[in-house]
NUNUSE-176634 format. One line per field, with one value per residue: residue number from 0; x, y, z of N, C-alpha, C in turn. Coordinates in nm, 3 decimals. Each point is the difference from the previous one (the first is absolute). Layout:
% NUNUSE-176634
resi = NUM/...
n_px = X/...
n_py = Y/...
n_pz = Z/...
ca_px = X/...
ca_py = Y/...
ca_pz = Z/...
c_px = X/...
c_py = Y/...
c_pz = Z/...
***
This chain:
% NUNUSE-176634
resi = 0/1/2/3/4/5/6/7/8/9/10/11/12/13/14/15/16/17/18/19/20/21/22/23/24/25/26/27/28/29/30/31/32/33/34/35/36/37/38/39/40/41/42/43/44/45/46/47/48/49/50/51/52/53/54/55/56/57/58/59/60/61/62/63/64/65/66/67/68/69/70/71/72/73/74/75/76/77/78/79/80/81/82/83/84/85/86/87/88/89/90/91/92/93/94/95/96/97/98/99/100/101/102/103/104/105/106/107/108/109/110/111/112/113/114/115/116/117/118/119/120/121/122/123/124/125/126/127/128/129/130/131/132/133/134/135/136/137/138/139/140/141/142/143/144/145/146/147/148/149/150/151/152/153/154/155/156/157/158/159/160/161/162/163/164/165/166/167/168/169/170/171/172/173/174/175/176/177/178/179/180/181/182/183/184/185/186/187/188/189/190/191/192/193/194/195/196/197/198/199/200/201/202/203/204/205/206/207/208/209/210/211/212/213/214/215/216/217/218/219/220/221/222/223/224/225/226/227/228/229/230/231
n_px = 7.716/-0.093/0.040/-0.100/-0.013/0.032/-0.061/-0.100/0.089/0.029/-0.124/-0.079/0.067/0.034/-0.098/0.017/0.141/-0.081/-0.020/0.124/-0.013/-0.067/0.023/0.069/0.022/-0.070/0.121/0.119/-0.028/-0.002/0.140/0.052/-0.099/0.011/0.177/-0.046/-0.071/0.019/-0.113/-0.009/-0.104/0.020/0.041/-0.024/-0.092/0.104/0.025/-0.124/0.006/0.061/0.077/0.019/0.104/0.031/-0.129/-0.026/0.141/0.010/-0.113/0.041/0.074/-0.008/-0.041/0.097/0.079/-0.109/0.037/-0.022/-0.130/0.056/0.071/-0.122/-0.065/0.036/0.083/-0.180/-0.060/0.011/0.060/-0.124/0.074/0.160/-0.096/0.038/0.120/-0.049/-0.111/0.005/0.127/-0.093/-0.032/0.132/0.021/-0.055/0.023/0.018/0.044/-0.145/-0.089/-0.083/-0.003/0.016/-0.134/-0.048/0.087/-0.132/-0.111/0.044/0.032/0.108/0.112/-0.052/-0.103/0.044/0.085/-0.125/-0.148/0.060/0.146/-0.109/-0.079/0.111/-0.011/-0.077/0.027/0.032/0.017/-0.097/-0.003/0.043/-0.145/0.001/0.068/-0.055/-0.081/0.027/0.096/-0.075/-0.022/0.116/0.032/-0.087/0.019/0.147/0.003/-0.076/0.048/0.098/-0.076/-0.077/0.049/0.074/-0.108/0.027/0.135/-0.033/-0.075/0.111/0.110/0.096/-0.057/0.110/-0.003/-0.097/-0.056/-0.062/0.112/-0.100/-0.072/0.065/0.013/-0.133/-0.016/0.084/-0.005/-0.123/0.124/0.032/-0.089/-0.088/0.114/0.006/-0.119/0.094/-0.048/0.001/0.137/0.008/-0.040/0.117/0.101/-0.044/-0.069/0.111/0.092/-0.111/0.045/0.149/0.043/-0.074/0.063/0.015/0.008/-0.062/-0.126/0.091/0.040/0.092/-0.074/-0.137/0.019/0.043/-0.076/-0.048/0.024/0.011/-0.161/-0.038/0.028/-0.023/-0.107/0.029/0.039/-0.104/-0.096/0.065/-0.018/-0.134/0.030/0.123/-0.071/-0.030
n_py = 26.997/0.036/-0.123/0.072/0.032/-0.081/-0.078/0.054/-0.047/-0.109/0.015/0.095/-0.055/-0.119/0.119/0.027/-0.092/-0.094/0.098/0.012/-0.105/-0.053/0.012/0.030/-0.086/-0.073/0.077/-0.038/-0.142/0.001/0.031/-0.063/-0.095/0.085/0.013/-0.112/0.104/-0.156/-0.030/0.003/-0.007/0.062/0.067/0.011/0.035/0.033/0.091/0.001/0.055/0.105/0.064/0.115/0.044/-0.033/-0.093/0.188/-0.031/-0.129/-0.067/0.016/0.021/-0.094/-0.058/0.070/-0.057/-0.082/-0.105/-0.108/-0.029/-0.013/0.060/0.114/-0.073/0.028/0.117/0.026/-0.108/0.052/0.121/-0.094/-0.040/0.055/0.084/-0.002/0.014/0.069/0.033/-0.023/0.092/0.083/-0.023/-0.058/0.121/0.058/-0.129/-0.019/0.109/0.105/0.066/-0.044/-0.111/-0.078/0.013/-0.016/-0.131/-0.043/0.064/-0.098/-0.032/0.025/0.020/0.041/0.026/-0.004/0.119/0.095/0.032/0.068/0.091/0.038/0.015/0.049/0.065/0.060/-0.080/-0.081/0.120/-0.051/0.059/-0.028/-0.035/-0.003/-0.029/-0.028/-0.033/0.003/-0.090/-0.071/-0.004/-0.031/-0.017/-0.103/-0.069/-0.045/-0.099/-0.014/-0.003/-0.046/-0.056/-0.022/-0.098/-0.076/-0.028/0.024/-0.078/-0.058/-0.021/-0.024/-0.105/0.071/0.014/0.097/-0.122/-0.017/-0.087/0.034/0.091/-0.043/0.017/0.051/0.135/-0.004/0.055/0.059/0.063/0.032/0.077/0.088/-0.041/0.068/0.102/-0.086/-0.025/-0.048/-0.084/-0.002/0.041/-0.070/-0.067/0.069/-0.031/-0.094/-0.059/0.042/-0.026/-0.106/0.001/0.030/-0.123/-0.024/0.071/0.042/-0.181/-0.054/0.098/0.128/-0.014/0.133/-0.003/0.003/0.084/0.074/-0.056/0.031/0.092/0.074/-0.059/0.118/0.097/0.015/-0.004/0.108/0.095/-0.037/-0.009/0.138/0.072/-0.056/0.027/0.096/-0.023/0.039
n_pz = 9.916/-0.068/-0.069/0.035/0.152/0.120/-0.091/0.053/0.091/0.017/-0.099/0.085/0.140/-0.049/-0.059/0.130/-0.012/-0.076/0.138/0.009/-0.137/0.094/0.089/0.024/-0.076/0.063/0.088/-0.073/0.035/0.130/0.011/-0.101/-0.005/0.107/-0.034/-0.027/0.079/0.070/0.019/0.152/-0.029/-0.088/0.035/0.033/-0.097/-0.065/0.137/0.020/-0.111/-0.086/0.151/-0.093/0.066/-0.056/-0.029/0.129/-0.033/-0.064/0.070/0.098/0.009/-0.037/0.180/0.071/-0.056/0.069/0.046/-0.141/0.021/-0.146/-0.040/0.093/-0.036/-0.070/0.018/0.093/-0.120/-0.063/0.060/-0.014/-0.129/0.109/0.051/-0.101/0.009/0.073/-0.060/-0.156/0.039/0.086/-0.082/-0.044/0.036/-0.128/-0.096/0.150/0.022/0.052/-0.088/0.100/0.054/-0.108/-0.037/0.114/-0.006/-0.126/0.108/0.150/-0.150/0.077/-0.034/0.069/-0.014/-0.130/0.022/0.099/-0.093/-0.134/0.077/0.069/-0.109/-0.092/0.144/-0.002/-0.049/0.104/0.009/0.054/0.099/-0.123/-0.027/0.151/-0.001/-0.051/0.035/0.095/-0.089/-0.081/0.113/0.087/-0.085/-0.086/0.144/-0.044/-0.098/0.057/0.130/-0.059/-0.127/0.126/0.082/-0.142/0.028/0.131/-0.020/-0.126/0.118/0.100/-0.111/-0.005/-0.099/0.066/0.076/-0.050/0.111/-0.134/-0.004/0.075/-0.118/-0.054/0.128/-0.006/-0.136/0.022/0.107/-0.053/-0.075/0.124/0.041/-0.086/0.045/0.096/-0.067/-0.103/-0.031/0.128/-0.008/-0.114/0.092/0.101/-0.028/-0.083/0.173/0.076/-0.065/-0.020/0.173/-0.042/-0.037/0.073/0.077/-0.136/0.074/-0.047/0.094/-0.006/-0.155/0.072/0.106/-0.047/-0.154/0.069/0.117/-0.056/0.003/0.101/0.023/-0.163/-0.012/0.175/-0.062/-0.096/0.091/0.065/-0.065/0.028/0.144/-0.002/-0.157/0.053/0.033/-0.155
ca_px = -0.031/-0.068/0.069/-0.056/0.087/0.187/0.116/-0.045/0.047/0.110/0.025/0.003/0.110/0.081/0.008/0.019/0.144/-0.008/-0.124/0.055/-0.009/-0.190/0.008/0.028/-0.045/-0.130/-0.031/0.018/-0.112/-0.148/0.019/-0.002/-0.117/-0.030/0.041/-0.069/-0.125/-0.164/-0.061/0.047/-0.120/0.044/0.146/-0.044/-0.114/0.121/0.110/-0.122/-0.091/0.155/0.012/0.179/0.044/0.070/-0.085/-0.053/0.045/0.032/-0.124/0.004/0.136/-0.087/-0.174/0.048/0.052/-0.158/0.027/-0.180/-0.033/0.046/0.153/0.028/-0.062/0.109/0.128/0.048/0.017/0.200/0.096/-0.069/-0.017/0.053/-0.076/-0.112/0.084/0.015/-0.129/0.044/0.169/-0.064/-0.148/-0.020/-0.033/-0.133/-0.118/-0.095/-0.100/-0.095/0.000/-0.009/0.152/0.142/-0.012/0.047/0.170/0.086/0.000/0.146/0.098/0.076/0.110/0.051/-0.114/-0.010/0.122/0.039/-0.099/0.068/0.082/-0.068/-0.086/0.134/0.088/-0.132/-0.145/-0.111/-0.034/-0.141/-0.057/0.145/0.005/0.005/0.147/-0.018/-0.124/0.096/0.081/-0.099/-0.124/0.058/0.067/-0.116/-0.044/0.121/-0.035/-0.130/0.062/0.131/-0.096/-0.085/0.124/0.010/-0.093/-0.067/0.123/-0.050/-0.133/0.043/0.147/-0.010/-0.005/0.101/0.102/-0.004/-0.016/-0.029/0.158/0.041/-0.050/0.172/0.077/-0.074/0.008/0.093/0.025/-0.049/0.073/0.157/0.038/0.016/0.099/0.112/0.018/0.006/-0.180/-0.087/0.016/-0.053/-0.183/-0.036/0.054/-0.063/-0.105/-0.007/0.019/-0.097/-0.142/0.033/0.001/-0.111/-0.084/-0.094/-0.102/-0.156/-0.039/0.144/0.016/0.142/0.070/0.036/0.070/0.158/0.019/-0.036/0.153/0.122/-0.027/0.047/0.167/0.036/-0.071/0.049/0.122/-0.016/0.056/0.135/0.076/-0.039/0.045/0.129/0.015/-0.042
ca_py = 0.051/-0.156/-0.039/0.132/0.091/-0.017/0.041/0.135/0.086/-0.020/0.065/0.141/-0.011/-0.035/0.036/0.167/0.051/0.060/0.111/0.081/0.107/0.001/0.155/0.123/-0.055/0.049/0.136/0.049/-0.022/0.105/0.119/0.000/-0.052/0.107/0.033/0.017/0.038/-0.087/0.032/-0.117/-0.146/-0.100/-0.085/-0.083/-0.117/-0.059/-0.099/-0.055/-0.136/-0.056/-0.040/-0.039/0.187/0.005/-0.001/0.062/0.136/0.051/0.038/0.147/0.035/-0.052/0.064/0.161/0.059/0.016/-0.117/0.012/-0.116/-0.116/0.071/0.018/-0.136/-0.134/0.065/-0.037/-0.146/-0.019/0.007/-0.022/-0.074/-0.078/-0.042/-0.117/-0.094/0.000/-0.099/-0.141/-0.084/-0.060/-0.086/-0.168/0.011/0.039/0.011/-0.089/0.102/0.007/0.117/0.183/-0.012/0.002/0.150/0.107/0.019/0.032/0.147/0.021/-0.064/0.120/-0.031/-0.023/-0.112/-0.134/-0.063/-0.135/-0.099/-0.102/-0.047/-0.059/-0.163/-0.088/-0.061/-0.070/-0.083/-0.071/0.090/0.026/0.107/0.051/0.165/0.137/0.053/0.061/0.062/0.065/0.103/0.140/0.088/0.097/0.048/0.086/0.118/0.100/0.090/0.071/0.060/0.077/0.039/0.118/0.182/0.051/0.039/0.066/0.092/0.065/0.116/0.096/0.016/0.122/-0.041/-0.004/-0.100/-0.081/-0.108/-0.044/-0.053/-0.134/-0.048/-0.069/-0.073/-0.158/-0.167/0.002/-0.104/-0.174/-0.079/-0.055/-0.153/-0.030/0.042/-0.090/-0.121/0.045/-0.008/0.157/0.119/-0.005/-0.021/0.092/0.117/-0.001/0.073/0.131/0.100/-0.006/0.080/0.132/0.031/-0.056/0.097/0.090/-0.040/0.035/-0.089/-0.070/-0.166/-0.052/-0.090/-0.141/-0.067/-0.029/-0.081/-0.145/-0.021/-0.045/-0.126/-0.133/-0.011/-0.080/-0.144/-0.100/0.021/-0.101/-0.112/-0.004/-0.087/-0.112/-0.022/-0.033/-0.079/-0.139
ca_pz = -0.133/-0.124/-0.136/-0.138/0.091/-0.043/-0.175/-0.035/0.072/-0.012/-0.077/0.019/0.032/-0.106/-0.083/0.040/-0.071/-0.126/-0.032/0.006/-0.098/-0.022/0.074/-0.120/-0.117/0.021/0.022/-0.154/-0.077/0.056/-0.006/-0.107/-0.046/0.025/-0.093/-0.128/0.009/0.070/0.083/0.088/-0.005/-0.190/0.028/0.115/-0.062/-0.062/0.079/0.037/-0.108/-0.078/0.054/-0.028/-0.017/-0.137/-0.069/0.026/-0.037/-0.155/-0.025/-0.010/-0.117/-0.124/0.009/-0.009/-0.162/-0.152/-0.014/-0.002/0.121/-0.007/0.068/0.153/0.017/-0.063/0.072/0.069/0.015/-0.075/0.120/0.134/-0.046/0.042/0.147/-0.083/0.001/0.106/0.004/-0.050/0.083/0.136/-0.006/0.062/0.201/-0.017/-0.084/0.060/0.038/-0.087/-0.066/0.099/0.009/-0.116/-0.011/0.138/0.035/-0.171/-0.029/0.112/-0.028/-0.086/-0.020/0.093/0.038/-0.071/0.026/0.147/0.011/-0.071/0.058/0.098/-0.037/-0.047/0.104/0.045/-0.147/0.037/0.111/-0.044/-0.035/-0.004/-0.096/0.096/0.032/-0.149/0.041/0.131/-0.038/-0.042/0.013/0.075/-0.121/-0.006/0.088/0.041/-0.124/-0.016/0.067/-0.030/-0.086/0.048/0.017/-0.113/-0.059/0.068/-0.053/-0.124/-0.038/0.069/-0.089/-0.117/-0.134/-0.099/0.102/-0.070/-0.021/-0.079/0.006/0.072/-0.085/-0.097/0.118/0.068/-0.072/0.027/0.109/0.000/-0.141/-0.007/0.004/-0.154/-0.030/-0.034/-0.142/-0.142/-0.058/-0.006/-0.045/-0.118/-0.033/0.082/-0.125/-0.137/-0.019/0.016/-0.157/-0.064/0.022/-0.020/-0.195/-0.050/0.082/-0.072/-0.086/0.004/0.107/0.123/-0.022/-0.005/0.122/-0.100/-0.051/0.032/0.068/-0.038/-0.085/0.091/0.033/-0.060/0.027/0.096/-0.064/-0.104/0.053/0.038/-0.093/-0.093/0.110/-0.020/-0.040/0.039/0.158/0.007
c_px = -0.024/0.098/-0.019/0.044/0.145/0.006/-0.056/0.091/0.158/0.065/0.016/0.164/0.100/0.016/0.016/0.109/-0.047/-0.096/0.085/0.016/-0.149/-0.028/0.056/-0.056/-0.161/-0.053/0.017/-0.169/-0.108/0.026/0.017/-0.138/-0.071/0.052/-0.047/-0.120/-0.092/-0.043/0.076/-0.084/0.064/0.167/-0.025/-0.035/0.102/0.030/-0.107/-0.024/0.175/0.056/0.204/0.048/0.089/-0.105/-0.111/0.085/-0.033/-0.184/-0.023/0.049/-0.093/-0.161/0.054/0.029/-0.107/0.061/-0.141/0.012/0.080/0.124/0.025/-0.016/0.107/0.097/0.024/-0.017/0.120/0.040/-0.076/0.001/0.059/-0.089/-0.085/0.087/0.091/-0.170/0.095/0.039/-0.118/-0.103/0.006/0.007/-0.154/-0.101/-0.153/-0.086/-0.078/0.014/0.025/0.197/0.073/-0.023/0.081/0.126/0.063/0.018/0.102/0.086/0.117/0.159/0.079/-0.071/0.045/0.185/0.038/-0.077/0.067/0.049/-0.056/-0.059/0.075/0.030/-0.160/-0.098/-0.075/-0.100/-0.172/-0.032/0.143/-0.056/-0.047/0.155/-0.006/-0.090/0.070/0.125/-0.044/-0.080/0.070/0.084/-0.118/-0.048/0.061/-0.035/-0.097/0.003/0.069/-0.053/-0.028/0.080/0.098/-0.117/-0.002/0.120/-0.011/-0.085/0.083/0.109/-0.042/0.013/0.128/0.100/-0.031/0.020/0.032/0.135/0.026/-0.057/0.117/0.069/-0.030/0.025/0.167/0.063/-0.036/0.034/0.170/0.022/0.070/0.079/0.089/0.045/-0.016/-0.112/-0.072/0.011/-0.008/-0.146/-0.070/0.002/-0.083/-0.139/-0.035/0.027/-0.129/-0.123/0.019/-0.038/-0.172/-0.110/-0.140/-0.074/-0.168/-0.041/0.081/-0.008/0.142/0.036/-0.049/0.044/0.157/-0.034/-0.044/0.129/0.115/-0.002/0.020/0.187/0.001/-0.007/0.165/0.165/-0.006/0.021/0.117/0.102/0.000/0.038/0.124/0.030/-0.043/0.178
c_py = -0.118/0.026/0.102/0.124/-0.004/0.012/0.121/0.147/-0.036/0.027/0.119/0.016/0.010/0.101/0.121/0.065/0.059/0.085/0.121/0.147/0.032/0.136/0.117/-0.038/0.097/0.126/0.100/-0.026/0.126/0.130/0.029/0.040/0.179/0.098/0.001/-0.002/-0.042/0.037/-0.065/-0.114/-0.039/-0.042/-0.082/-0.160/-0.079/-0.119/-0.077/-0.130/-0.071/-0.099/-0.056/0.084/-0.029/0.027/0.041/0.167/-0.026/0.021/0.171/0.073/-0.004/0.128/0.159/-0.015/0.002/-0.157/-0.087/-0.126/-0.166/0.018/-0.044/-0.203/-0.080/0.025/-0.077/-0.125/-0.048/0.014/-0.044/-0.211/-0.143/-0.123/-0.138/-0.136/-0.006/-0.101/-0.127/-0.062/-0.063/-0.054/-0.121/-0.024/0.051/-0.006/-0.096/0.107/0.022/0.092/0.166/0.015/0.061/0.190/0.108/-0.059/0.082/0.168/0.031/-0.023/0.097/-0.026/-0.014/-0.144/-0.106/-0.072/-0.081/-0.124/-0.147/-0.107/-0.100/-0.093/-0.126/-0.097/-0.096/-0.018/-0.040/0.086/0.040/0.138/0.136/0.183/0.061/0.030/0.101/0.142/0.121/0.102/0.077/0.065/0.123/0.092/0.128/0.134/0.148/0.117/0.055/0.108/0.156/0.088/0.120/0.140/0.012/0.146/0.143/0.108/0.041/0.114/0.166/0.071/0.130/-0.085/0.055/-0.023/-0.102/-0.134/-0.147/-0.102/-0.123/-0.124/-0.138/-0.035/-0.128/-0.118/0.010/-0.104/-0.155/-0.081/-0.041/-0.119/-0.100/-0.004/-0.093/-0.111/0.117/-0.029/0.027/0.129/0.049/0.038/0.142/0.128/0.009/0.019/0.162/0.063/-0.023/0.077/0.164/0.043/-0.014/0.094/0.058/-0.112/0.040/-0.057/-0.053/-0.169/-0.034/-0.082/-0.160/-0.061/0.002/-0.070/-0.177/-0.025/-0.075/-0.133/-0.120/-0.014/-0.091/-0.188/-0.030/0.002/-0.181/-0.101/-0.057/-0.056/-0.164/-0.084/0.006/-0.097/-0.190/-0.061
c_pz = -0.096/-0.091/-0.136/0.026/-0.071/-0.128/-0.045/0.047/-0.068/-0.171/-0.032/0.035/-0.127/-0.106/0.025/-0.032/-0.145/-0.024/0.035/-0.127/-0.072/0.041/-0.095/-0.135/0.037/0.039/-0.171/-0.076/-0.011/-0.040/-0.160/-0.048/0.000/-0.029/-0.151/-0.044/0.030/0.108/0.134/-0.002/-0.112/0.080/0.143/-0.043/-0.092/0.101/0.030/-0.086/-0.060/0.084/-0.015/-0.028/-0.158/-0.114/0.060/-0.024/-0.140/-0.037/0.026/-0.102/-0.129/-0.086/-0.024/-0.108/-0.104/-0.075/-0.039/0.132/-0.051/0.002/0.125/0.075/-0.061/0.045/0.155/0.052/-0.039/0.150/0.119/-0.058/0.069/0.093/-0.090/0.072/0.149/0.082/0.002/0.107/0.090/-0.063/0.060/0.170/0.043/-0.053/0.074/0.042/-0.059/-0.108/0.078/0.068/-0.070/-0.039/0.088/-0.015/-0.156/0.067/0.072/-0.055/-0.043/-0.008/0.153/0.114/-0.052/0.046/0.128/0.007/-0.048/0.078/0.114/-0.041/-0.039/0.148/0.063/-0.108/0.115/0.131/-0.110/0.012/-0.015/-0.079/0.061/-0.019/-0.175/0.057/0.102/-0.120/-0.112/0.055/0.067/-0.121/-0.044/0.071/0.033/-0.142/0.007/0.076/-0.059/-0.099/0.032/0.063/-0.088/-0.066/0.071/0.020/-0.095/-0.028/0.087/-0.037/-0.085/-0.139/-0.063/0.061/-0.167/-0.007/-0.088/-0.043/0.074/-0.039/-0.063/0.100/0.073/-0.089/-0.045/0.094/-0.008/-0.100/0.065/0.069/-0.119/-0.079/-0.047/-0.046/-0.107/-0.077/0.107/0.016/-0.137/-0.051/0.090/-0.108/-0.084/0.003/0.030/-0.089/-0.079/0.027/-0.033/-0.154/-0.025/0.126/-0.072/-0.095/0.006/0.115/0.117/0.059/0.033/0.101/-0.041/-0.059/0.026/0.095/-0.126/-0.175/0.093/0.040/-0.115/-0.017/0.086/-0.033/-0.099/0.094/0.122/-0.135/-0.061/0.100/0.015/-0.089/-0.001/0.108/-0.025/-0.077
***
């Protein structure tokens, strides 16, 4: 097997523990998306083009409630915003590549992709053709979702509508907060933006997942500063 082989594979390998919650995550997706009245091609085409089950429920979500197109677009660059800085972390293992490159890994690039890649490039800087191993654990990620998507979708289209679905909505981003739990600033910042998006539900243009998300962020900013400043 060639050197593009192996890290292509051996990235697929590595990242298969953390596809464990890709799977259901992705079957809710499909099945949601159809729950709330899309077509299966329009939810499909989410997991297709978006390409991130957090900032493909809240685009949905958004588009159903009559959300205008800069709402639905900024919402989900806000919660799709992290991946800017997940680029960054790897640029300096990647920035020799070409343009068509950096594109296809910016689109493989996903929270889970980015946590073994990381880990892997950190141990081999000097391994040249190191963004197949990038390449391999996104792509197999990708694939599962796309996957799961679809018989999400295809459960969706067969589920009685007053099993009601929709409820797994809070339960999903739920889960993906108790990690969170257990620092006090960010259980703070968990709190305050959820009470914001409550008090502020009936702004104009279901502007609420914004602006309580971009309130909480400036809290988070001055709650960092203020640490920083004790510490000095």
């Amino acid at each position: 097997m060639n050197k593009k082989l192996s890290l292509f594979f051996k990235g697929m390998v590595d990242i298969l523990p953390l596809l464990i919650p890709v799977i259901p995550f992705g079957i809710i997706l499909g099945a949601i998306g159809i729950e709330l009245g899309f077509t299966p091609l329009e939810t499909f085409a989410t997991s297709f083009i978006i390409f991130g089950g957090a900032s493909q429920i809240i685009f949905l979500q958004l588009l159903s409630g009559g959300a205008s197109s800069l709402i639905i677009i900024t919402s989900t660059f806000v919660v799709n915003s992290r991946h800017l800085l997940y680029g960054a972390s790897l640029s300096e293992y990647l920035n020799k590549l070409s343009l068509s490159w950096r594109i296809l890994l910016s689109y493989l690039l996903t929270d889970q992709a980015y946590a073994v890649s990381n880990n892997y490039f950190k141990k081999n800087k000097n391994i040249r053709l190191k963004h197949y191993y990038l390449l391999g654990s996104g792509f197999i990620l990708w694939f599962i979702w796309q996957l799961f998507t679809i018989i999400g979708i295809f459960l969706g289209s067969i589920v009685p509508e007053e099993l009601g679905l929709a409820y797994t909505i809070p339960l999903t981003f739920i889960a993906l907060l108790v990690s969170y739990f257990r620092k006090l600033d960010h259980l703070i910042i968990i709190l305050i933006s959820g009470s914001l998006s409550v008090i502020l539900y009936n702004a104009p243009f279901k502007s609420y997942v914004m602006l309580s998300s971009f309130s909480a962020l400036a809290i988070a900013f001055i709650i960092i500063i203020l640490k920083k400043g004790s510490n000095k």
